[in-house]
C-alpha positions as CSV (number, residue, x, y, z in Angstrom):
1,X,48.5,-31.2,-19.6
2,X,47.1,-28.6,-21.7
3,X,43.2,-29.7,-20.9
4,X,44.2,-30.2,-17.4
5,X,45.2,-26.0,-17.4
6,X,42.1,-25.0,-19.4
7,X,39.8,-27.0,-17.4
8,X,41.9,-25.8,-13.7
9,X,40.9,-22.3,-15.8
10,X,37.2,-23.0,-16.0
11,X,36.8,-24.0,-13.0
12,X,38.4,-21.0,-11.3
13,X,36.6,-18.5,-13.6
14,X,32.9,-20.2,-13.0
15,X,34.0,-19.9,-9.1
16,X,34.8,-16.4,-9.1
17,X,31.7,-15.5,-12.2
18,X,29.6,-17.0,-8.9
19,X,30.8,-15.0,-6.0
20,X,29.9,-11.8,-8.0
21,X,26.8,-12.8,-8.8
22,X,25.9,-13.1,-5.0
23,X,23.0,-10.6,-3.7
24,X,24.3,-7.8,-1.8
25,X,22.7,-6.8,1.5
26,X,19.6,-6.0,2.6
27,X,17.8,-8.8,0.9
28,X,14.9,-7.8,2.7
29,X,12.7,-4.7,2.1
30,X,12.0,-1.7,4.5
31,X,13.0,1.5,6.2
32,X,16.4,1.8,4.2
33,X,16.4,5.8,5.7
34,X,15.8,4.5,9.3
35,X,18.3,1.6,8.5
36,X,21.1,4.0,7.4
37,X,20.3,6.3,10.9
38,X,18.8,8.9,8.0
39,X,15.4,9.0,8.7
40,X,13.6,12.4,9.3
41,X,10.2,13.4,10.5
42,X,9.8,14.9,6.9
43,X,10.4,12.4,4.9
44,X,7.8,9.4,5.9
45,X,7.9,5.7,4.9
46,X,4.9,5.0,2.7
47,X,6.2,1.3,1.5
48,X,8.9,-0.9,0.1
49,X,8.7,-3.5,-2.6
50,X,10.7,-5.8,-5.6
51,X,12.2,-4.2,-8.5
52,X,11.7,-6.5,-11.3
53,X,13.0,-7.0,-15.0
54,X,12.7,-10.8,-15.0
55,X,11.8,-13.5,-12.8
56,X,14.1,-13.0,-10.6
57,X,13.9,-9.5,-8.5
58,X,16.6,-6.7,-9.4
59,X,16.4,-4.4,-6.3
60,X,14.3,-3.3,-3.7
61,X,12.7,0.1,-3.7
62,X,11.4,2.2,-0.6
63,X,9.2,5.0,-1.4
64,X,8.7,7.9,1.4
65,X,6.1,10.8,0.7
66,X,7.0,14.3,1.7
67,X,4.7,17.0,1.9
68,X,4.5,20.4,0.0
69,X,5.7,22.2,2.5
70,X,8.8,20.3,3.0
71,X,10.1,19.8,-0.4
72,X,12.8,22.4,-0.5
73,X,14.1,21.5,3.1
74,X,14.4,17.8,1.8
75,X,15.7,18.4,-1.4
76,X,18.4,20.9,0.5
77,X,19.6,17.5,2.7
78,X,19.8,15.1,-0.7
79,X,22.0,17.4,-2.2
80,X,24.4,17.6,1.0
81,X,24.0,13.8,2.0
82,X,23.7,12.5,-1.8
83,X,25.3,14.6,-3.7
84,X,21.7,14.8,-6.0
85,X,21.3,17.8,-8.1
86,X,18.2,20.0,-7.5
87,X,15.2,19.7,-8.8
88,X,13.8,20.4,-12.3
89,X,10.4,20.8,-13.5
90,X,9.8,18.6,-16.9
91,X,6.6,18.2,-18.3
92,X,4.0,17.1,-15.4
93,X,6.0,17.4,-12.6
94,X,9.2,17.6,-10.7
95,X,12.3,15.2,-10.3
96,X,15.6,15.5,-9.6
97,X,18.0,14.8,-12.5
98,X,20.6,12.3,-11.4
99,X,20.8,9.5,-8.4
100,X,22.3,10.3,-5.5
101,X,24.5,7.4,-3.3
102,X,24.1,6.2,0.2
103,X,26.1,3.8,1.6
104,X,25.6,1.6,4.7
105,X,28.3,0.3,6.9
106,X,29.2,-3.0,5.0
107,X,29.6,-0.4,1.6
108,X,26.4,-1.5,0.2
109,X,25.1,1.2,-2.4
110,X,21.5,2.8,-2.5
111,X,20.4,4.9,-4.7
112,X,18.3,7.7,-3.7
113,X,16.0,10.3,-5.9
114,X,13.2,12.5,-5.7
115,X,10.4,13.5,-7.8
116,X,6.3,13.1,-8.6
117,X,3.7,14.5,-10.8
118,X,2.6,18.0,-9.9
119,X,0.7,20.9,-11.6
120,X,3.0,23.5,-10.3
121,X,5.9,24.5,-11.5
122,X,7.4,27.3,-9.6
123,X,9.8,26.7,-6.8
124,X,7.9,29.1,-5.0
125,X,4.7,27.2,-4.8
126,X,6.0,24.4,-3.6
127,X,4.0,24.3,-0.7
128,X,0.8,23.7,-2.9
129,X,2.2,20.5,-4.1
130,X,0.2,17.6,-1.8
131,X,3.4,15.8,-2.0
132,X,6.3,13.8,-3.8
133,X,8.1,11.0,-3.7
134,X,11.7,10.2,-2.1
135,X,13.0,6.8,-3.7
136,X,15.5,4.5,-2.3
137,X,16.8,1.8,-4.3
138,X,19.2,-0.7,-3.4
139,X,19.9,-3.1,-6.6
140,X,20.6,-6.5,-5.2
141,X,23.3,-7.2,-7.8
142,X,26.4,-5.0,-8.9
143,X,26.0,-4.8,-12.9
C-alpha cells in the first residue's frame, strides 16, 4: 500500500514538474512592442533573436534603436509604462538600472531595458548620441 502512495506521488509530482516547464507564449520572435499595441515611431524595430545559455533557447530578445534625439522622450514612457528607473551613465555609456515589466493579454512577462555605448555623458547632449538600444525580452520559461 505504502509503494502504491509513493509511486501515486511520483507520478503526480513528475506531472505537475512538466506542466511548469512548458514554454510560455510567444514562442516565435518579432515586434513584441507592436505585439503589445506599444509600438512608437521612435522606437524602431532593428531585430529579434534566441537568448541562449544551453542548447536549448532561454528567451527571445527584440532589439529597437532609438535615435539621439529621442532618448529622453523614450526613456520618459519606460518609466510610466515599465516602471524602469532613469538612466545612468557607467563607464562607456548609458543604461537603465533595473528591468521594467510588460505584460500581454494572456499575463505573459517581458522584460524591457534601455541602454548602449556612448561617449557622452551628460543628459543634456543626448541628442549627439547616434543612438541606443531598447531591449525586450520575453524568457520562455518561468525560473
Amino acid at each position: 500500500m505504502k509503494v502504491l502512495i509513493a509511486l501515486s506521488l511520483a507520478a503526480s509530482l513528475n506531472s505537475a514538474a512538466k506542466a511548469q516547464a512548458a514554454p510560455e507564449p510567444p514562442l516565435v520572435c518579432g515586434d513584441f512592442l507592436k505585439q503589445l499595441d506599444l509600438q512608437r515611431p521612435d522606437v524602431k524595430f532593428a531585430s529579434c533573436g534566441s537568448m541562449r545559455d544551453g542548447a536549448q533557447p532561454d528567451g527571445l530578445e527584440a532589439v529597437y534603436r532609438v535615435e539621439g534625439k529621442d532618448i529622453a522622450k523614450v526613456e520618459n514612457w519606460l518609466i510610466r509604462v515599465a516602471k524602469v528607473k532613469r538612466l545612468v551613465f557607467a563607464c562607456c555609456g548609458w543604461q537603465t538600472p533595473n528591468h521594467g515589466t510588460l505584460r500581454d493579454r494572456n499575463g505573459s512577462t517581458y522584460l524591457i531595458s534601455m541602454g548602449g555605448e556612448a561617449l557622452v555623458s551628460q543628459r543634456r547632449d543626448f541628442s549627439k548620441i547616434p543612438y541606443l538600444n531598447v531591449y525586450v525580452r520575453h524568457y520562455l520559461y518561468t525560473p
